[in-house]
Backbone as CSV, one residue per row, in Angstrom:
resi,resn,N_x,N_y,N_z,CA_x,CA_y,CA_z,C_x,C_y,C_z
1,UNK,-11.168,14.320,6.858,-10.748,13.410,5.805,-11.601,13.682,4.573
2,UNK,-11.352,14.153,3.422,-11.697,14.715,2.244,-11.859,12.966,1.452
3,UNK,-13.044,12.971,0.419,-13.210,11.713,-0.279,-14.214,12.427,-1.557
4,UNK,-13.039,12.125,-2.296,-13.648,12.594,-3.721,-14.418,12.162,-4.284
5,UNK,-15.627,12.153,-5.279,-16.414,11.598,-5.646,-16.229,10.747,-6.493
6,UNK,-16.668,9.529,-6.758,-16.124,8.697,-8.012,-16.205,8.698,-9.369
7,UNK,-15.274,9.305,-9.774,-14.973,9.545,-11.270,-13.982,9.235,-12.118
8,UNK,-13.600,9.369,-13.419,-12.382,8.890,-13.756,-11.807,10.068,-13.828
9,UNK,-10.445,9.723,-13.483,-9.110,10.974,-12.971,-8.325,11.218,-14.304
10,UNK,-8.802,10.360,-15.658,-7.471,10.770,-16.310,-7.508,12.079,-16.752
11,UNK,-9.189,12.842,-16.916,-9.055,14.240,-17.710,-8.468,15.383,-16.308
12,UNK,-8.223,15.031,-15.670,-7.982,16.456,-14.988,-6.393,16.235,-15.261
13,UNK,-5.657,17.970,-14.460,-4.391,18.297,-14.963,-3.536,17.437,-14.003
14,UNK,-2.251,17.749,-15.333,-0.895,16.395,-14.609,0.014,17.481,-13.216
15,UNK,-0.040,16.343,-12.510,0.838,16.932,-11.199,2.295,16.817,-11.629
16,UNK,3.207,18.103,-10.967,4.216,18.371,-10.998,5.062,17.535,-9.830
17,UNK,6.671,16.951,-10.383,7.303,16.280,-9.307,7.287,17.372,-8.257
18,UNK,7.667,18.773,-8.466,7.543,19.814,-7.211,6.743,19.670,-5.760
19,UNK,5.225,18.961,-6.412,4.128,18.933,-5.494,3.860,17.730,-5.290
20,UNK,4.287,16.599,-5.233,3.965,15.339,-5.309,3.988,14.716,-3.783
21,UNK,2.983,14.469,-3.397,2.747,14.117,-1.738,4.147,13.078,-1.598
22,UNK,4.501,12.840,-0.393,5.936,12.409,0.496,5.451,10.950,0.352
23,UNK,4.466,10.339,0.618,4.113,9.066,0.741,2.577,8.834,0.007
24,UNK,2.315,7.993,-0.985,0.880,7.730,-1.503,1.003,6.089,-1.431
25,UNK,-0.508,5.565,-0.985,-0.588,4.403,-0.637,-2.125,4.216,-1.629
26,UNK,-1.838,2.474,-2.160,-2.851,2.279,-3.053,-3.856,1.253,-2.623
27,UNK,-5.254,1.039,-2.874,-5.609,0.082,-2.341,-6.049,-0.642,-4.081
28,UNK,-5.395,-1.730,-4.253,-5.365,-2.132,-5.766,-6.202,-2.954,-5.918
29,UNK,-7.503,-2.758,-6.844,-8.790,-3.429,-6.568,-9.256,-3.273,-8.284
30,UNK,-10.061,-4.849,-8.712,-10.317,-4.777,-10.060,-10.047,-5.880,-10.927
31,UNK,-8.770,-6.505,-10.185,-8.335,-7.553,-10.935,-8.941,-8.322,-12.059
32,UNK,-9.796,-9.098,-10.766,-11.407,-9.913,-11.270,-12.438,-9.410,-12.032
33,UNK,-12.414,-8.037,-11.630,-13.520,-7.432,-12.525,-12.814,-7.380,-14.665
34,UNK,-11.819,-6.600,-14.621,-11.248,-6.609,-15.815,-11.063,-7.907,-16.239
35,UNK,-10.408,-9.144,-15.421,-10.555,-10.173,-16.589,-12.178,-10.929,-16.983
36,UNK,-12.694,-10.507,-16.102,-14.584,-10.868,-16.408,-15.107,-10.237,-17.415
37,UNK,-14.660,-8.683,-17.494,-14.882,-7.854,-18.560,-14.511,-8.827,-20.228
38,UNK,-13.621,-9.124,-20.091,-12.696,-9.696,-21.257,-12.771,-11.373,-21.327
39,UNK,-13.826,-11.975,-20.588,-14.218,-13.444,-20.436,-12.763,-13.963,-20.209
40,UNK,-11.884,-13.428,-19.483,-10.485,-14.084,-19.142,-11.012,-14.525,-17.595
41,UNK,-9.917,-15.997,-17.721,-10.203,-16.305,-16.425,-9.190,-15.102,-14.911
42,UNK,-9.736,-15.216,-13.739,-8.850,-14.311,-12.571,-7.430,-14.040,-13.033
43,UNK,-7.242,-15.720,-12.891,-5.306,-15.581,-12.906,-4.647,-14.354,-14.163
44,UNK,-5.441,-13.965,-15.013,-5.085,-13.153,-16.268,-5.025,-11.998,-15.281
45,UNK,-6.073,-12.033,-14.883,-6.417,-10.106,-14.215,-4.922,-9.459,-13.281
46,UNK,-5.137,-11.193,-12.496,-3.713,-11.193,-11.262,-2.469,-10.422,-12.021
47,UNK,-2.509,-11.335,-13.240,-1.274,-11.097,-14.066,-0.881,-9.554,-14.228
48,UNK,-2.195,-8.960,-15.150,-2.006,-7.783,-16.228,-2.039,-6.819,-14.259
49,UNK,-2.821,-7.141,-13.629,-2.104,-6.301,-11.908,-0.614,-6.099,-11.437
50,UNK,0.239,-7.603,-11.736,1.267,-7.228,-11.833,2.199,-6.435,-12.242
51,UNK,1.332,-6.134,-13.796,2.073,-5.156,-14.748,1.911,-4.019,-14.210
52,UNK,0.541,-3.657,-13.555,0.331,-2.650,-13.331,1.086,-2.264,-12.001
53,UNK,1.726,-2.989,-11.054,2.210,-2.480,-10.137,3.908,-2.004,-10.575
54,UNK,4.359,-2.898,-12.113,5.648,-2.055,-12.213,5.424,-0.469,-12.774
55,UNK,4.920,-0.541,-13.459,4.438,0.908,-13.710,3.898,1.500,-12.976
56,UNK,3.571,1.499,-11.957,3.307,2.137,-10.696,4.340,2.748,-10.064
57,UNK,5.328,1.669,-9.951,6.677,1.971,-9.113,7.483,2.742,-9.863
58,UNK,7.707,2.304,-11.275,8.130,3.383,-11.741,7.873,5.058,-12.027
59,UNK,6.786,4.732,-12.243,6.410,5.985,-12.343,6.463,7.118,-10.976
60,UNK,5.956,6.276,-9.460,6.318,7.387,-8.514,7.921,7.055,-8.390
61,UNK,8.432,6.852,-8.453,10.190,6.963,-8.494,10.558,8.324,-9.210
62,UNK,9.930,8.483,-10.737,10.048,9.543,-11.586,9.295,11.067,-11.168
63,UNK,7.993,10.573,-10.440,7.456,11.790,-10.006,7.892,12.166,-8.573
64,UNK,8.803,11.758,-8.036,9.409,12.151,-6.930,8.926,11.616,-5.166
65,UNK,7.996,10.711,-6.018,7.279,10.190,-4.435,8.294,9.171,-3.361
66,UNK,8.444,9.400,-2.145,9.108,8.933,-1.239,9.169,7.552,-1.215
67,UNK,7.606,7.414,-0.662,7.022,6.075,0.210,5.805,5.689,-0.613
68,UNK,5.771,4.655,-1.939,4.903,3.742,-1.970,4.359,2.303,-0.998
69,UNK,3.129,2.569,-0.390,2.187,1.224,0.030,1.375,0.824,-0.714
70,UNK,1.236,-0.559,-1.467,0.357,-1.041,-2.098,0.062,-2.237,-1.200
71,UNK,-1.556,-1.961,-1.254,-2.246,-3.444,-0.425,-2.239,-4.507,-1.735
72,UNK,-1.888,-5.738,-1.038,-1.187,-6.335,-2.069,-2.257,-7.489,-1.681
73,UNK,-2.470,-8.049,-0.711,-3.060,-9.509,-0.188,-3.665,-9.231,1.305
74,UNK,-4.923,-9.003,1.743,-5.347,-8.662,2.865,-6.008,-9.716,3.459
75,UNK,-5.997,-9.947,4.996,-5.624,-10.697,5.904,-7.159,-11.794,5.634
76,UNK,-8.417,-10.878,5.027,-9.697,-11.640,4.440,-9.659,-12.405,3.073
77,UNK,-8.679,-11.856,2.434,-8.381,-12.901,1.023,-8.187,-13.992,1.107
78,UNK,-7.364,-14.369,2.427,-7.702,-16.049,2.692,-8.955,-16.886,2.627
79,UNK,-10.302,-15.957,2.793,-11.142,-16.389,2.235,-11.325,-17.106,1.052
80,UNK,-11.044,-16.760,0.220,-10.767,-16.531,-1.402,-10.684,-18.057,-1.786
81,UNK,-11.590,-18.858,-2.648,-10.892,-20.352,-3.147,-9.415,-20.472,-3.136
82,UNK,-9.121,-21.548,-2.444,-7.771,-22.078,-2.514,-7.088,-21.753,-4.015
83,UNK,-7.558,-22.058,-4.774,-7.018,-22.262,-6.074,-6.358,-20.592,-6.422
84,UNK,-7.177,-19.534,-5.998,-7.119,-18.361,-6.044,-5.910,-17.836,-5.375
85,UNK,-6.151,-18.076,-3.893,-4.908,-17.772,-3.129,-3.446,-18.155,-3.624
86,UNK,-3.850,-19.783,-4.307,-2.215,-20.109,-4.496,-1.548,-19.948,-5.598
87,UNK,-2.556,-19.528,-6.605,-2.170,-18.496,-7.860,-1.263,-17.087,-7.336
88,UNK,-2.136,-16.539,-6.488,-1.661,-14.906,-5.863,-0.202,-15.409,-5.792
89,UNK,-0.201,-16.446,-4.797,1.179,-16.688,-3.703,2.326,-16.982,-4.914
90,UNK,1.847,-17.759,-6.449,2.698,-18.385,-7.101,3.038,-16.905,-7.591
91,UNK,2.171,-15.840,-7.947,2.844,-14.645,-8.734,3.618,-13.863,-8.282
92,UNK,2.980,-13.622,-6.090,3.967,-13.145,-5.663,5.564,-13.486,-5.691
93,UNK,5.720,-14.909,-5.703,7.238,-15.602,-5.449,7.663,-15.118,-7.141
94,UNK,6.883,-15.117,-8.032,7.677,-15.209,-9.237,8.270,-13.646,-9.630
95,UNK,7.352,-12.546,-8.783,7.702,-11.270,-9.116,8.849,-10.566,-8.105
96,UNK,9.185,-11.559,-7.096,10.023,-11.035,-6.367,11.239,-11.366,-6.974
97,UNK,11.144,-12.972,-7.238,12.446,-13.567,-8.230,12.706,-12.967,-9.059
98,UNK,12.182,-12.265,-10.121,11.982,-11.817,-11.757,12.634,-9.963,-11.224
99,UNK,11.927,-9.633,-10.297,12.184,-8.226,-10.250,13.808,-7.681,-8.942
100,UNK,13.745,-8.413,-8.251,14.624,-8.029,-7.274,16.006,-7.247,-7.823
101,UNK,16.217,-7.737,-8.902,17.557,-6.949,-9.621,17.670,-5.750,-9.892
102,UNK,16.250,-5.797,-10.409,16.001,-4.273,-11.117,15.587,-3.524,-9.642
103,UNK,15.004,-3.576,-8.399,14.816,-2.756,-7.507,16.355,-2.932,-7.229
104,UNK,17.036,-3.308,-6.555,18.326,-3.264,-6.385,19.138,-1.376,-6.976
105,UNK,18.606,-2.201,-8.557,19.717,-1.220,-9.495,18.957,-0.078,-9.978
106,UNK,17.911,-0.099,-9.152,16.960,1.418,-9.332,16.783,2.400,-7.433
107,UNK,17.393,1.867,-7.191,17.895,2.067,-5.381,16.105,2.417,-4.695
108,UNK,15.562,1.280,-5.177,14.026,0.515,-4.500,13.960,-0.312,-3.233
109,UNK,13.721,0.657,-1.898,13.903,-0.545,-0.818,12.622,-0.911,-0.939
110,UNK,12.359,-2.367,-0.785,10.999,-3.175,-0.353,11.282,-3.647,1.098
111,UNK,9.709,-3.462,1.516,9.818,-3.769,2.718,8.111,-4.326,2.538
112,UNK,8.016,-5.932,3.513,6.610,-6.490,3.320,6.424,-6.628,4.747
113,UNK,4.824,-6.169,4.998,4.405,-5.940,5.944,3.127,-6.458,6.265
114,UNK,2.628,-7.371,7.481,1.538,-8.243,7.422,1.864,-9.094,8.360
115,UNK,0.787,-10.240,8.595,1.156,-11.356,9.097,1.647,-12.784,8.261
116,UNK,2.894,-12.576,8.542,4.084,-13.895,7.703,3.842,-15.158,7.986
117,UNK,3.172,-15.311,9.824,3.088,-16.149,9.827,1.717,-17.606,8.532
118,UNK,1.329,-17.213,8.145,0.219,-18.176,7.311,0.809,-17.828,5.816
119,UNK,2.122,-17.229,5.529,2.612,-17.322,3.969,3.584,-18.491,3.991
120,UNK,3.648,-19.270,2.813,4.645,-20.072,3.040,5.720,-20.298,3.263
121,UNK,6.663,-21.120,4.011,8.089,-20.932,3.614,8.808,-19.993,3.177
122,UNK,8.564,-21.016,1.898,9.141,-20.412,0.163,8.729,-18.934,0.371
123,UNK,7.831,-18.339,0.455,7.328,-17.429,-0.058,8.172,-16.058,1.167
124,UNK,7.789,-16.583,2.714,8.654,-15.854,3.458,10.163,-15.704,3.219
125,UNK,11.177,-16.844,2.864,12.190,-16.754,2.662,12.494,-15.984,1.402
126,UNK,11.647,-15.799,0.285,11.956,-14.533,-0.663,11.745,-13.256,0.027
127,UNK,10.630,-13.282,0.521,10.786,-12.078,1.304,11.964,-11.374,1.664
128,UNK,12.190,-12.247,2.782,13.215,-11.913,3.389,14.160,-11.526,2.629
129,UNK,15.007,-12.352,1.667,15.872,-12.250,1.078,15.965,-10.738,0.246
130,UNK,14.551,-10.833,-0.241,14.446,-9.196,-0.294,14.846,-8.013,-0.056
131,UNK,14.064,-8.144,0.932,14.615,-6.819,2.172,16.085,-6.574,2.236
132,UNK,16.520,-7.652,2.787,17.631,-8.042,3.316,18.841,-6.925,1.743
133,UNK,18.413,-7.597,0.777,19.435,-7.081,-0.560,19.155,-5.483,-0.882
134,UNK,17.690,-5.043,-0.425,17.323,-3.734,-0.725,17.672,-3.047,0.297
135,UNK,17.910,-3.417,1.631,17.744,-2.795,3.228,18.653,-1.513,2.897
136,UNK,19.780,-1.053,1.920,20.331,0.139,1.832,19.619,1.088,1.061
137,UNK,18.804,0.922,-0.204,18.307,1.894,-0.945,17.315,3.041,-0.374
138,UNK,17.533,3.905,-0.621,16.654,5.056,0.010,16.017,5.613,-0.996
139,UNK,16.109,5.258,-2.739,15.165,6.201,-3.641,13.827,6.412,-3.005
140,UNK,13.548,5.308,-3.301,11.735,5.265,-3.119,11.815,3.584,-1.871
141,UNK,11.039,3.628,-1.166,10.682,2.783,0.189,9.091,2.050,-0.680
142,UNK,9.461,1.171,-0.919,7.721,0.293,-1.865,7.550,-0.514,-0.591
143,UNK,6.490,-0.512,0.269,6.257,-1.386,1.293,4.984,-2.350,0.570
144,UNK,4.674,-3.567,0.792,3.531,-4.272,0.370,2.835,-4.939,1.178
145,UNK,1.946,-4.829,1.269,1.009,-5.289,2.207,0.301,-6.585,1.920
146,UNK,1.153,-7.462,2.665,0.548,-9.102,2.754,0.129,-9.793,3.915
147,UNK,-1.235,-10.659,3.884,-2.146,-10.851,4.426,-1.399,-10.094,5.926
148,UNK,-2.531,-9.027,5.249,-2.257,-7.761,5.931,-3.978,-7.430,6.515
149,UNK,-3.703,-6.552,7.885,-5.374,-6.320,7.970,-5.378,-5.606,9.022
150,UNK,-5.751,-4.046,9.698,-5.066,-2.966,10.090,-5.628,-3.386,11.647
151,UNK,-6.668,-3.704,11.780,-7.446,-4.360,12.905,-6.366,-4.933,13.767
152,UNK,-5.947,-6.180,12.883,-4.956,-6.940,13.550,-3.695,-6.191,14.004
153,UNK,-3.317,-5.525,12.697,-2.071,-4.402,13.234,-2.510,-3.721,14.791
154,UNK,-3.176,-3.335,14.560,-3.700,-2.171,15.885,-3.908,-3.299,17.531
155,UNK,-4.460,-4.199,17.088,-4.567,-5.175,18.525,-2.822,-5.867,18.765
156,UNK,-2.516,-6.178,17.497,-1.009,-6.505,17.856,-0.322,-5.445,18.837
157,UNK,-0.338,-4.356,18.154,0.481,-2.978,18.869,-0.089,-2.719,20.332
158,UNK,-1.192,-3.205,20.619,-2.062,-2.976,22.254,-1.392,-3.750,22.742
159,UNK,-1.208,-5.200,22.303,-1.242,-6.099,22.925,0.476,-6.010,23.440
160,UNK,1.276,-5.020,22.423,2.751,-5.460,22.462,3.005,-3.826,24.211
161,UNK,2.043,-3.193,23.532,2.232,-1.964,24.675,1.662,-2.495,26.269
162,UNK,0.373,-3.424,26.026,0.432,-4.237,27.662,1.110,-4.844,28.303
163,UNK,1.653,-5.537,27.207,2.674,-6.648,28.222,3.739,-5.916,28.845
164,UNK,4.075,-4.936,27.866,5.357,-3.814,28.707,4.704,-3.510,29.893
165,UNK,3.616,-2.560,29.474,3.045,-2.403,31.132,2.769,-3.256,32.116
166,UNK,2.646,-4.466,32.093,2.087,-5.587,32.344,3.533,-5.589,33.836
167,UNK,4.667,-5.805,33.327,6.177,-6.040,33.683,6.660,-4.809,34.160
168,UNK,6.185,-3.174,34.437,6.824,-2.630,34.563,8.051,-1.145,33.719
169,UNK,7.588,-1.936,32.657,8.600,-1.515,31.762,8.069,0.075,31.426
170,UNK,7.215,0.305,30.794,6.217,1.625,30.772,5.143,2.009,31.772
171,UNK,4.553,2.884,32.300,3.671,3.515,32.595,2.772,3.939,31.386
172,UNK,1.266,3.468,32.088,0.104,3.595,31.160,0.106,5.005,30.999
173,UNK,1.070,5.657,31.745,0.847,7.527,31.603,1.949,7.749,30.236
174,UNK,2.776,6.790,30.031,3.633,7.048,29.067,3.598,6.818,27.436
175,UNK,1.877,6.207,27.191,1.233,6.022,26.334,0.927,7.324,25.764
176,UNK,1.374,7.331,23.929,0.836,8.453,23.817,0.882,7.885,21.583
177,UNK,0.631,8.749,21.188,0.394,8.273,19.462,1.859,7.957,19.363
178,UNK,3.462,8.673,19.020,4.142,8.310,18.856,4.470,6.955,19.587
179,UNK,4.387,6.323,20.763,4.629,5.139,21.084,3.460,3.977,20.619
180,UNK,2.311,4.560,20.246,1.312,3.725,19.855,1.976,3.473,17.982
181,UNK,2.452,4.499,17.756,2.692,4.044,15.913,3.863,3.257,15.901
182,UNK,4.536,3.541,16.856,6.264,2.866,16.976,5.777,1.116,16.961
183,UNK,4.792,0.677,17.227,4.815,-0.765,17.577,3.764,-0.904,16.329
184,UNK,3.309,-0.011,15.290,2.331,-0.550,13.869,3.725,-1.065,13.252
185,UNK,3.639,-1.911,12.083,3.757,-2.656,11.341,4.753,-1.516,10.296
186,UNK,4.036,-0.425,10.179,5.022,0.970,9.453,5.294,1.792,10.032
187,UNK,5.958,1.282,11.870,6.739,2.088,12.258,8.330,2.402,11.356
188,UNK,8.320,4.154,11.477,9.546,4.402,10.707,8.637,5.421,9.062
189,UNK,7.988,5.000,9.344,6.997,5.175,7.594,6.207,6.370,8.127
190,UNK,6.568,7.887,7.087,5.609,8.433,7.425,4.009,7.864,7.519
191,UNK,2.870,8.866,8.050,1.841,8.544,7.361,1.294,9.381,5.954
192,UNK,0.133,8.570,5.127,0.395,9.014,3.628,-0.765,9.735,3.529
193,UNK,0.185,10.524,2.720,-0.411,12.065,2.662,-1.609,11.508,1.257
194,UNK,-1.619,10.240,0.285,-2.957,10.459,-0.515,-2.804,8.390,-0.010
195,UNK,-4.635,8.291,-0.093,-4.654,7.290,-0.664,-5.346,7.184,-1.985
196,UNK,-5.325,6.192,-2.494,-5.964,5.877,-3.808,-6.434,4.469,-3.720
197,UNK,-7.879,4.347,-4.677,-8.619,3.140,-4.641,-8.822,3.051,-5.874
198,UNK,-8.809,2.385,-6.625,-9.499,1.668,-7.776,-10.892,1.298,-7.934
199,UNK,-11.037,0.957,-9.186,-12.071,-0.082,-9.539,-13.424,0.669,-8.879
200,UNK,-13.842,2.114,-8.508,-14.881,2.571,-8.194,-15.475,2.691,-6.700
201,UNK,-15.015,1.460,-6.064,-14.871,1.063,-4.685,-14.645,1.877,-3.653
202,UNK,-15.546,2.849,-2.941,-15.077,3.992,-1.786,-15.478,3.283,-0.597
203,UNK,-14.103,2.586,-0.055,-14.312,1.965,1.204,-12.740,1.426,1.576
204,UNK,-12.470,1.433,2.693,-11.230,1.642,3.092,-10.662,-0.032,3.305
205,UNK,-11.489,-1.294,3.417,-11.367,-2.531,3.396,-10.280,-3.076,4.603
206,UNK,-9.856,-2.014,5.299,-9.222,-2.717,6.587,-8.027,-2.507,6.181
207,UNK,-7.323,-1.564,5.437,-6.278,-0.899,5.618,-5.588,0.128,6.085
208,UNK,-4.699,0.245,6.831,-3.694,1.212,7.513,-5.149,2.438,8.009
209,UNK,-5.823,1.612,8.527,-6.835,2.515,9.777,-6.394,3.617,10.450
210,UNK,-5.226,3.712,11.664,-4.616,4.732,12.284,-3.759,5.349,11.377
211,UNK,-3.617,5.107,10.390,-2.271,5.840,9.451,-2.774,6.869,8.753
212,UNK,-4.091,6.653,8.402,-5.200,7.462,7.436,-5.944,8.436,7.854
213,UNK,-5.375,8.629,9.027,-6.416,9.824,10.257,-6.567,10.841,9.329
214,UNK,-5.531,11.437,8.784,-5.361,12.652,8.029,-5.078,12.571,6.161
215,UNK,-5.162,11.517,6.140,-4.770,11.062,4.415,-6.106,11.529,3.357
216,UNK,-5.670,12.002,2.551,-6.496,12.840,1.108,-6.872,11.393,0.671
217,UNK,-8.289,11.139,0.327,-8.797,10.118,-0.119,-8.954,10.257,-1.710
218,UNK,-9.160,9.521,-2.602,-9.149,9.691,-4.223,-9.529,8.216,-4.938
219,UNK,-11.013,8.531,-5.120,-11.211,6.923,-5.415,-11.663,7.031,-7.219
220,UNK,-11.105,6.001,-7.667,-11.045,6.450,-9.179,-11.717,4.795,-10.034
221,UNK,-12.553,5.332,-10.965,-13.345,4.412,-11.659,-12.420,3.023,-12.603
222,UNK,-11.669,3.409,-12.447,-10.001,2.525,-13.323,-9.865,1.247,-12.513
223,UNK,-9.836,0.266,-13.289,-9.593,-1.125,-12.693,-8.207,-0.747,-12.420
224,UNK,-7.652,-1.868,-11.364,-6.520,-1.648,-11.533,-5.095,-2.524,-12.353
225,UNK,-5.126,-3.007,-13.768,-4.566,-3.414,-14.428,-4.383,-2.182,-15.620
226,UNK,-5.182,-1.533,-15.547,-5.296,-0.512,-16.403,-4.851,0.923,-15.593
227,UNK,-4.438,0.879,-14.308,-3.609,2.117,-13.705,-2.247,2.095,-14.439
228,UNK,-1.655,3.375,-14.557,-0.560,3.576,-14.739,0.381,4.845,-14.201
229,UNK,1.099,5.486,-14.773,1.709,6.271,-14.189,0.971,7.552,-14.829
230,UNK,0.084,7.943,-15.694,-1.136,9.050,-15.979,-2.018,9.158,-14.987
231,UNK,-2.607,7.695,-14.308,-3.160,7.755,-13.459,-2.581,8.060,-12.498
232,UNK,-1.997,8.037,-11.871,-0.951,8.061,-10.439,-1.108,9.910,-10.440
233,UNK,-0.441,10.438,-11.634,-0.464,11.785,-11.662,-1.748,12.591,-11.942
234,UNK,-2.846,12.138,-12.310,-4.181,12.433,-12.303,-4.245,12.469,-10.581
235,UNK,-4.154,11.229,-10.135,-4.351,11.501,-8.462,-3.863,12.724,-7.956
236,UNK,-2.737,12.920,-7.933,-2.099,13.672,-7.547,-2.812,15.419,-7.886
237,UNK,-2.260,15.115,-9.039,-3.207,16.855,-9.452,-4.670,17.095,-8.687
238,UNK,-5.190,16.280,-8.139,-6.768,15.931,-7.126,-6.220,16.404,-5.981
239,UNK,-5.113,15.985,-5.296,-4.052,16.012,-3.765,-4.190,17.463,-3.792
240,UNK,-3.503,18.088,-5.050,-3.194,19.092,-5.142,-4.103,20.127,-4.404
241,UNK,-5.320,19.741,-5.291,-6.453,20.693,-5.234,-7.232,20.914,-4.104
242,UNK,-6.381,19.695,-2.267,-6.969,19.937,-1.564,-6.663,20.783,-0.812
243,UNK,-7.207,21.466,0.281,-6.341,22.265,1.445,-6.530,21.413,2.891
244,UNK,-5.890,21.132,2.722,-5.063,20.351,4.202,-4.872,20.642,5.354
245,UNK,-5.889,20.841,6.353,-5.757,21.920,7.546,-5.296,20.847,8.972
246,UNK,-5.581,19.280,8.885,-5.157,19.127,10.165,-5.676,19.049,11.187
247,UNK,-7.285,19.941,11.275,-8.316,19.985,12.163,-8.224,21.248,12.093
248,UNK,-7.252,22.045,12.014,-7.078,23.157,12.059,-8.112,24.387,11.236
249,UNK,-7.960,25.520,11.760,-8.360,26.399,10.207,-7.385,27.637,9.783
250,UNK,-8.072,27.688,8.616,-6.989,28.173,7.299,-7.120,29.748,8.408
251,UNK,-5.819,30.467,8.417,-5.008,31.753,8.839,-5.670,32.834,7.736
């Protein structure tokens, strides 16, 4: 697993749609820091994040990327003052309402992934409704990760492969990675060929753990309200520059 040193990505060269990894997943971090920068209170940072995740999407749509994951709300943010959380929850419901048309009519499937149970109602039933209206589009697959936390993913998936064994249903000999990923949370989802971190931060925070065995790491000094689609392709041109063996070695 390759982890670049922390720098800012915008001076290096722009990646070509030709070469643009199949799946890139973001871990979006900064919020708080940029509106502190600017004596704005959080909820601003939350905001100008939002912006930054449409230009995100757009932009890998244009550079040819498959499968966007953005960690969106992780399973420890419940920590977070109440007041905080129910800001997040009010922006999530308002960006699903506000945007769902335009993923629709840009052929954007969303798909949210996490534990639903502790989101509200309201907030699950947009979800859903979501999915449900996007479930045909195949441009680009935007999965989001809400109170989400890979730990839990991974004991869920044990726990769903014992009970089979438990009953009969499998043999512990019939355990193997493809049946272990089939029961993660992004079964169906390749795994992603880059991740990306923000805000300076080189640490993986309890996301998509087993998915990342082999994923190009790229951690970049950029809050993330201030990512855009320069940045996205700065990453990329980094992807580029790695060689990718697999465990393997180069022929």
């Amino acid at each position: 697993m390759s982890v670049s040193p922390v720098q800012p990505i915008g001076q290096i060269e722009t990646a070509s749609e030709e070469y643009a990894p199949e799946h890139v997943a973001i871990i979006m971090d900064g919020n708080g820091r940029w509106a502190n920068a600017r004596g704005l209170p959080r909820t601003a940072g939350h905001k100008r994040g939002a912006d930054a995740v449409k230009r995100t999407v757009k932009g890998a749509g244009e550079l040819g990327i498959k499968y966007l994951t953005l960690f969106g709300f992780s399973s420890e943010n419940w920590r977070r003052p109440e007041s905080e959380v129910r800001d997040l929850l009010g922006l999530l419901q308002s960006s699903l309402e506000n945007n769902i048309v335009e993923l629709e009519s840009q052929g954007i499937r969303l798909k949210v992934i996490g534990d639903r149970k502790r989101l509200p109602d309201e907030t699950v039933a947009l979800i859903k409704d979501a999915e449900r209206r996007t479930a045909v589009n195949s441009r680009l697959i935007l999965t989001i990760a809400l109170s989400y936390g890979s730990r839990n993913e991974i004991i869920a998936a044990t726990k769903s492969i014992a009970s089979e064994c438990a009953v009969g249903n499998i043999m512990p000999s019939d355990i193997d990675e493809n049946m272990f990923g089939s029961r993660l949370f992004t079964s169906g989802t390749p795994d992603p060929d880059l991740l990306i971190r923000t805000s300076g931060e080189q640490r993986i925070s309890n996301f998509l753990l087993w998915q990342i065995a082999y994923t190009e790491l790229v951690f970049t000094e950029t809050l993330w309200p201030d990512f855009d689609k320069g940045e996205l392709e700065s990453a990329i041109a980094e992807f580029r520059r790695r060689e990718r063996r697999f465990g393997a070695v180069k022929s």
